[in-house]
N, C-alpha and C positions, 0 to 999 in steps of 0.2 A: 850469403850474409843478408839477414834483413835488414829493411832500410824503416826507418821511424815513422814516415808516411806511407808505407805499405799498406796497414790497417786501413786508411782513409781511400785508397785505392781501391780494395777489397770492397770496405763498404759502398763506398759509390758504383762497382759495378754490381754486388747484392740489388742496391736500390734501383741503379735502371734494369736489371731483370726482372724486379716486383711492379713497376710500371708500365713493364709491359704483358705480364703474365697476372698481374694482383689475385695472389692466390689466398684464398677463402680462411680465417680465421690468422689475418697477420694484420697486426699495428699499422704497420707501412700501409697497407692494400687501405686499409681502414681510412688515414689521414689522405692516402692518393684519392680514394673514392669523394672527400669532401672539397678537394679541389682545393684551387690557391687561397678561397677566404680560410676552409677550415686550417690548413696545412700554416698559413699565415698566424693565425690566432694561436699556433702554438709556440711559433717563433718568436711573437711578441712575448708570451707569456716566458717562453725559454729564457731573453733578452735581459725583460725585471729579475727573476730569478738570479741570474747572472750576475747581475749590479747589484742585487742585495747582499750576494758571500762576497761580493769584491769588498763590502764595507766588512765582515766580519776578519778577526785577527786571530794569530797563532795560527798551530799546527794543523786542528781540525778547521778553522775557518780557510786555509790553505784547498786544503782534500776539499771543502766543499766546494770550494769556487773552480775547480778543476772537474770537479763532476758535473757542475753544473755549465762548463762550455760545454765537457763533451755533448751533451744533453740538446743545448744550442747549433753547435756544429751537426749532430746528427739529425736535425729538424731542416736548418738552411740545406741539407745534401739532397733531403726528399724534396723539397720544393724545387732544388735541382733538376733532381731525377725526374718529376712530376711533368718540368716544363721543359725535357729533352735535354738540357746542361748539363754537360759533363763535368767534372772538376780541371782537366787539364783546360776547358776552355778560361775557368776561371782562374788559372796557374797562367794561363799565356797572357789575359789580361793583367794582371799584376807584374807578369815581369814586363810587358810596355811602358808601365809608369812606373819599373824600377829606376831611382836617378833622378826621377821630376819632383818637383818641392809639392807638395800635396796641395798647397795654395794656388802653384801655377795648374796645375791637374786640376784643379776645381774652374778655376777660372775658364780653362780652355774647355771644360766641359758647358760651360756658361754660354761662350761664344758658338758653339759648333750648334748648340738644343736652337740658340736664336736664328742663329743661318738660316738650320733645317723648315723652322716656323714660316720663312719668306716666301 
């Protein structure tokens, strides 16, 4: 039985094998070779994109804002991939601040960045 996050599985490990192989006439190799600004600059761009079908309504403005995470999602993975991150790291970090009020998660991220500063 497939599982819904299968795909996302699959792609992340596509993308750490193009990170480590960046083979010649591929997108990925492409945005890996320009590194975290260029790979970055598409994730912002991905990001507005995103926020602009999120203002659009109905059926088609639905589908677009849905193409336009996957689009999102598949940018933040290479930057991922890029900088050795796996997705289950980032799956284990979320399920640690499953259960925390997002406020106190912010907060104690506040106090831990200052500790470390000392």
């Amino acid at each position: 039985m497939t599982e819904p996050l299968d795909p996302l599985m699959r792609l992340m490990q596509t993308l750490a094998e193009r990170a480590e192989t960046r083979p010649s006439g591929s997108y990925t190799t492409k945005l890996m070779e320009g590194g975290a600004a260029k790979i970055g600059q598409k994730v912002r761009e991905e990001a507005e994109e995103l926020i602009e079908a999120a203002l659009e309504t109905g059926d088609t403005g639905r589908a677009h804002f849905v193409y336009e995470a996957a689009d999102l999602v598949y940018h933040t993975l290479v930057l991922l991939a890029w900088k050795g991150v796996d997705l289950t790291e980032v799956a284990a970090e979320l399920a640690r601040r499953e259960g925390t009020s997002g406020l106190v998660e912010k907060a104690s991220r506040k106090t831990n960045h200052n500790s470390s500063e000392k």
